[in-house]
N, C-alpha and C positions, 0 to 999 in steps of 0.2 A: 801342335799339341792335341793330342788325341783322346788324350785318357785322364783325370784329376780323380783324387781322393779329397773329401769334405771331412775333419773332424770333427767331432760331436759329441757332448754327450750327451746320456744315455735315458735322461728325462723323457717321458712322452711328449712334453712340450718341445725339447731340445730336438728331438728326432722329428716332428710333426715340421721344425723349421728347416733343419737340412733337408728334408726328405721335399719341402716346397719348394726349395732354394736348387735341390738336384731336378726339377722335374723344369724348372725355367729354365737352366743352364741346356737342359735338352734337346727344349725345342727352341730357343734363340741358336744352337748348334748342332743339326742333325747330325750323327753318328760322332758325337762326342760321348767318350763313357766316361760314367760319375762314378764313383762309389762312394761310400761312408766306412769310415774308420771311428767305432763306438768308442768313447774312454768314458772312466770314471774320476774326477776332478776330486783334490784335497778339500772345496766346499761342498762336495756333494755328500762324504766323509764324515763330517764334523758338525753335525746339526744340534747341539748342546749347549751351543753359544750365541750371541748375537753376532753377526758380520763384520760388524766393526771392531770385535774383539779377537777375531779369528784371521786379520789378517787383509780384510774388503774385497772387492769385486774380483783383486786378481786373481784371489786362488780361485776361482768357475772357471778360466781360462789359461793358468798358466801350463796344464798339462797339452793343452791345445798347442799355443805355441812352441812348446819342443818337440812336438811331432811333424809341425811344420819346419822348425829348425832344422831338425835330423831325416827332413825329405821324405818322411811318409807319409805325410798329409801337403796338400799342396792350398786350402784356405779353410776357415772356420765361420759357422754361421753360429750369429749373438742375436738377441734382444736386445737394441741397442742401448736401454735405459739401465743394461746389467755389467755393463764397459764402465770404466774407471775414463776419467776426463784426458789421461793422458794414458799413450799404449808405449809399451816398450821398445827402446831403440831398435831400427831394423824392421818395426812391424806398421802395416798404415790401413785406414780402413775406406777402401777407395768407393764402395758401395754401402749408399741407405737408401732403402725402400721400402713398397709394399706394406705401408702404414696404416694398420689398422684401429680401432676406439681407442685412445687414447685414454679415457678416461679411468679412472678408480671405481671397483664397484661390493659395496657395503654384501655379505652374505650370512644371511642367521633373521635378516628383521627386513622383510618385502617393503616395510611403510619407511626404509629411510633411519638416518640415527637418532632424528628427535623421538622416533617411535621405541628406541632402545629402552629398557628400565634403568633406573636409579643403580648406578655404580655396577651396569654392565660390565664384563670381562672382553673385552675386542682383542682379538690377535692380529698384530703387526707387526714385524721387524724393521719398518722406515721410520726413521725419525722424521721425515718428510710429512708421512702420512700421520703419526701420534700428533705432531705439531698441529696439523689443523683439523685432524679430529678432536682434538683436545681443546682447540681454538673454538670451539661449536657447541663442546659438552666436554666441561673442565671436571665433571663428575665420573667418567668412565674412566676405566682400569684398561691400558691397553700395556698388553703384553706380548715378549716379542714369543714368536710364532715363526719356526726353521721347517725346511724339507719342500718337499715338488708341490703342485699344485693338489693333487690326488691324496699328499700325508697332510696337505694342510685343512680341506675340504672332510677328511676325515676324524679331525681331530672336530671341527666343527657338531660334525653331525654325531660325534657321541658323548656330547657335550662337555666338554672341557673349557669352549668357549662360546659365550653369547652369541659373538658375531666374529666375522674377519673381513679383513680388506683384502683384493685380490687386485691384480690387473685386467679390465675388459678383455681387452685384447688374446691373452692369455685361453681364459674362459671360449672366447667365439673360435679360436684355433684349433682347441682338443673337441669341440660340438657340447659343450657343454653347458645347457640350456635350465635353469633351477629357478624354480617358484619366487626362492626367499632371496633373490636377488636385484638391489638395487643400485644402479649406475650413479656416484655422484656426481652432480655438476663439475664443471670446469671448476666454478667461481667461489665453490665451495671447498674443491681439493683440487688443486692446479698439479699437473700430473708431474712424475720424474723428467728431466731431458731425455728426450729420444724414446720417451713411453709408446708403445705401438710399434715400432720400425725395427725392420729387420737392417745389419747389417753385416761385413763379409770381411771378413780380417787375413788379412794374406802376409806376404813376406815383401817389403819393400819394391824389391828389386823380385821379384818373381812377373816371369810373363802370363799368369793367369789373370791378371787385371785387364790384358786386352778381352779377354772373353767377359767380362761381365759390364764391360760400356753398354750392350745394349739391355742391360738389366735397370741401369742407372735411372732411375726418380730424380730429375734435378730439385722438382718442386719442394719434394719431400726432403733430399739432401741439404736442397740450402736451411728450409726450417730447423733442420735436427742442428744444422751446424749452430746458427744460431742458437741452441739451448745449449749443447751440449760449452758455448762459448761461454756461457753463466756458470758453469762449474769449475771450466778452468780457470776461469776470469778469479773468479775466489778462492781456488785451489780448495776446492770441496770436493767429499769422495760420501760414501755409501751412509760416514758415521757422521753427517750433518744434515742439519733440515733447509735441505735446497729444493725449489719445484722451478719449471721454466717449463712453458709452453708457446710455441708461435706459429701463425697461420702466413697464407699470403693472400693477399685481397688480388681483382680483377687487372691491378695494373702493373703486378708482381712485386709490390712491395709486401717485407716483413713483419708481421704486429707480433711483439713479442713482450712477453709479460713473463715476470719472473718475482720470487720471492725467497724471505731469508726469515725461517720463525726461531722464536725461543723454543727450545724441544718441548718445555709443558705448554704452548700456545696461549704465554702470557702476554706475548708480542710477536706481532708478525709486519714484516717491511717488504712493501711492495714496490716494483719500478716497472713500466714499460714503456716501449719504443718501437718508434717505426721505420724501415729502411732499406735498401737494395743490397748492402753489406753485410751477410751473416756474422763474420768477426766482427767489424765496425759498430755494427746494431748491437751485438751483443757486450761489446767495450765500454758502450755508452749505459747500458742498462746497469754494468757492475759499477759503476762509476756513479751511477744514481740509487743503487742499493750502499753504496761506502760511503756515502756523504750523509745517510739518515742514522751511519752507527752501525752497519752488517757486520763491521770485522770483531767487534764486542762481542756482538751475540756469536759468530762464529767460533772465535776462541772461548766463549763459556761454555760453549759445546763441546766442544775438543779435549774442555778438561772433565766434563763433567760422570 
């Protein structure tokens, strides 16, 4: 195999990842040729809604996968925190890497959200993120907030909204370096599963998965598995307040923490654990999130 096509969309962020993700594949394989095949996805479309009402994470990707279906794209590069917990039969996402901050980072107020004023305006579309922003300062007004990094930064700055929440990682990707930006803590906003990490969604049964073994982060892939375990563990998607993060310490074990809030952060249920087993580790964490009450606050989610 000589030659792959990457699809993409057509986000500067979107293309800043296939465009990293084609120049590794290059030199891990001299005279392999890459290309990119741009599309424009039904979420990229539809910014008038919140995601949960428009359908979730898979309309960003479902145009990707029939291009790969119908053989003109041979894999797609995601933000792994922007994949839905389970991918469609036939599809498997054999690479996570290349993880960068992790963390959520507050944009509008340099000093942080306690520095926010009395019933600030914050733009966010995660209930992940409203929940324990809200958990912090039950007086701000967080609203949801659609479109690329660059429509959302610009709603910002001509002031529509206070403040917003972005992804780190995001931000350090495009070079985009701002005064009035403040990284929160872990401990304060535990990020999405798979927040930072790139990953590569191909076709089952497609021979491009030998060419990206030597791309593979195991380090990085077992952590991601483990979180992204916390979402399927609960069968949570986009329109619930789910966070999970996890490291490995020196001796390769996983410490992984995870959380299940009330979307207004009247309550928030925390579990962690530690372990060689990214499924395992993460079985145990859902299993200590269900026993304080998660699937309640889950389903008032769901209806709410």
């Amino acid at each position: 195999m000589n030659q792959i096509t990457i699809a993409t969309r057509e986000s500067a962020l979107a293309l800043w990842q296939a465009n990293f993700i084609r120049d590794r594949l290059m030199e891990a394989h001299p005279g392999l040729d890459v290309n990119l095949l741009g599309m424009t996805t039904k979420g990229d479309q539809w910014l008038n809604a919140p995601l949960k009402e428009i359908g979730g994470k898979g309309l960003f990707i479902k145009e990707l996968e029939v291009a790969m279906l119908e053989g003109r794209a041979d894999l797609a590069v995601h933000s792994v925190k922007d994949l839905p917990a389970f991918l469609p039969e036939g599809f498997s996402l054999p690479f996570i890497g290349f993880r960068d901050d992790v963390r959520d980072v507050l944009l509008g107020c340099p000093g942080g959200f306690d520095q926010l004023p009395q019933n600030a305006k914050v733009g966010s579309s995660s209930p992940r993120r409203q929940a324990q922003l809200l958990a912090h300062r039950p007086d701000l007004r967080v609203e949801s907030i659609r479109g690329n990094v660059q429509t959302r930064l610009s709603k910002l700055d001509s002031g529509e909204f206070d403040a917003i929440v972005l992804a780190q990682a995001g931000l350090s990707r495009l070079g985009l370096d701002r005064d009035d930006a403040h990284p929160l803590a872990i401990e304060d906003c535990l990020p999405a599963p798979g927040q930072g990490a790139l990953g590569i969604e191909i076709l089952s049964d497609s021979p491009v998965g030998a060419l990206l073994e030597k791309l593979l982060d195991r380090n990085v892939a077992r952590c991601v598995e483990a979180e992204r375990g916390i979402s399927a563990g609960l069968g949570a998607d986009c329109a619930l307040p789910v966070a999970a993060y996890a490291k490995t310490d020196a001796e390769g074990q996983i410490f992984l923490q995870a959380l299940v809030a009330e979307p207004d952060g009247s309550a928030i249920l925390r579990a962690d654990g530690r372990g060689e087993n990214p499924q395992a580790l993460a079985q145990s964490v859902v299993t200590k999130l269900l026993d304080q009450g998660a699937q309640t606050i889950l389903d008032n989610a769901r209806h709410a």
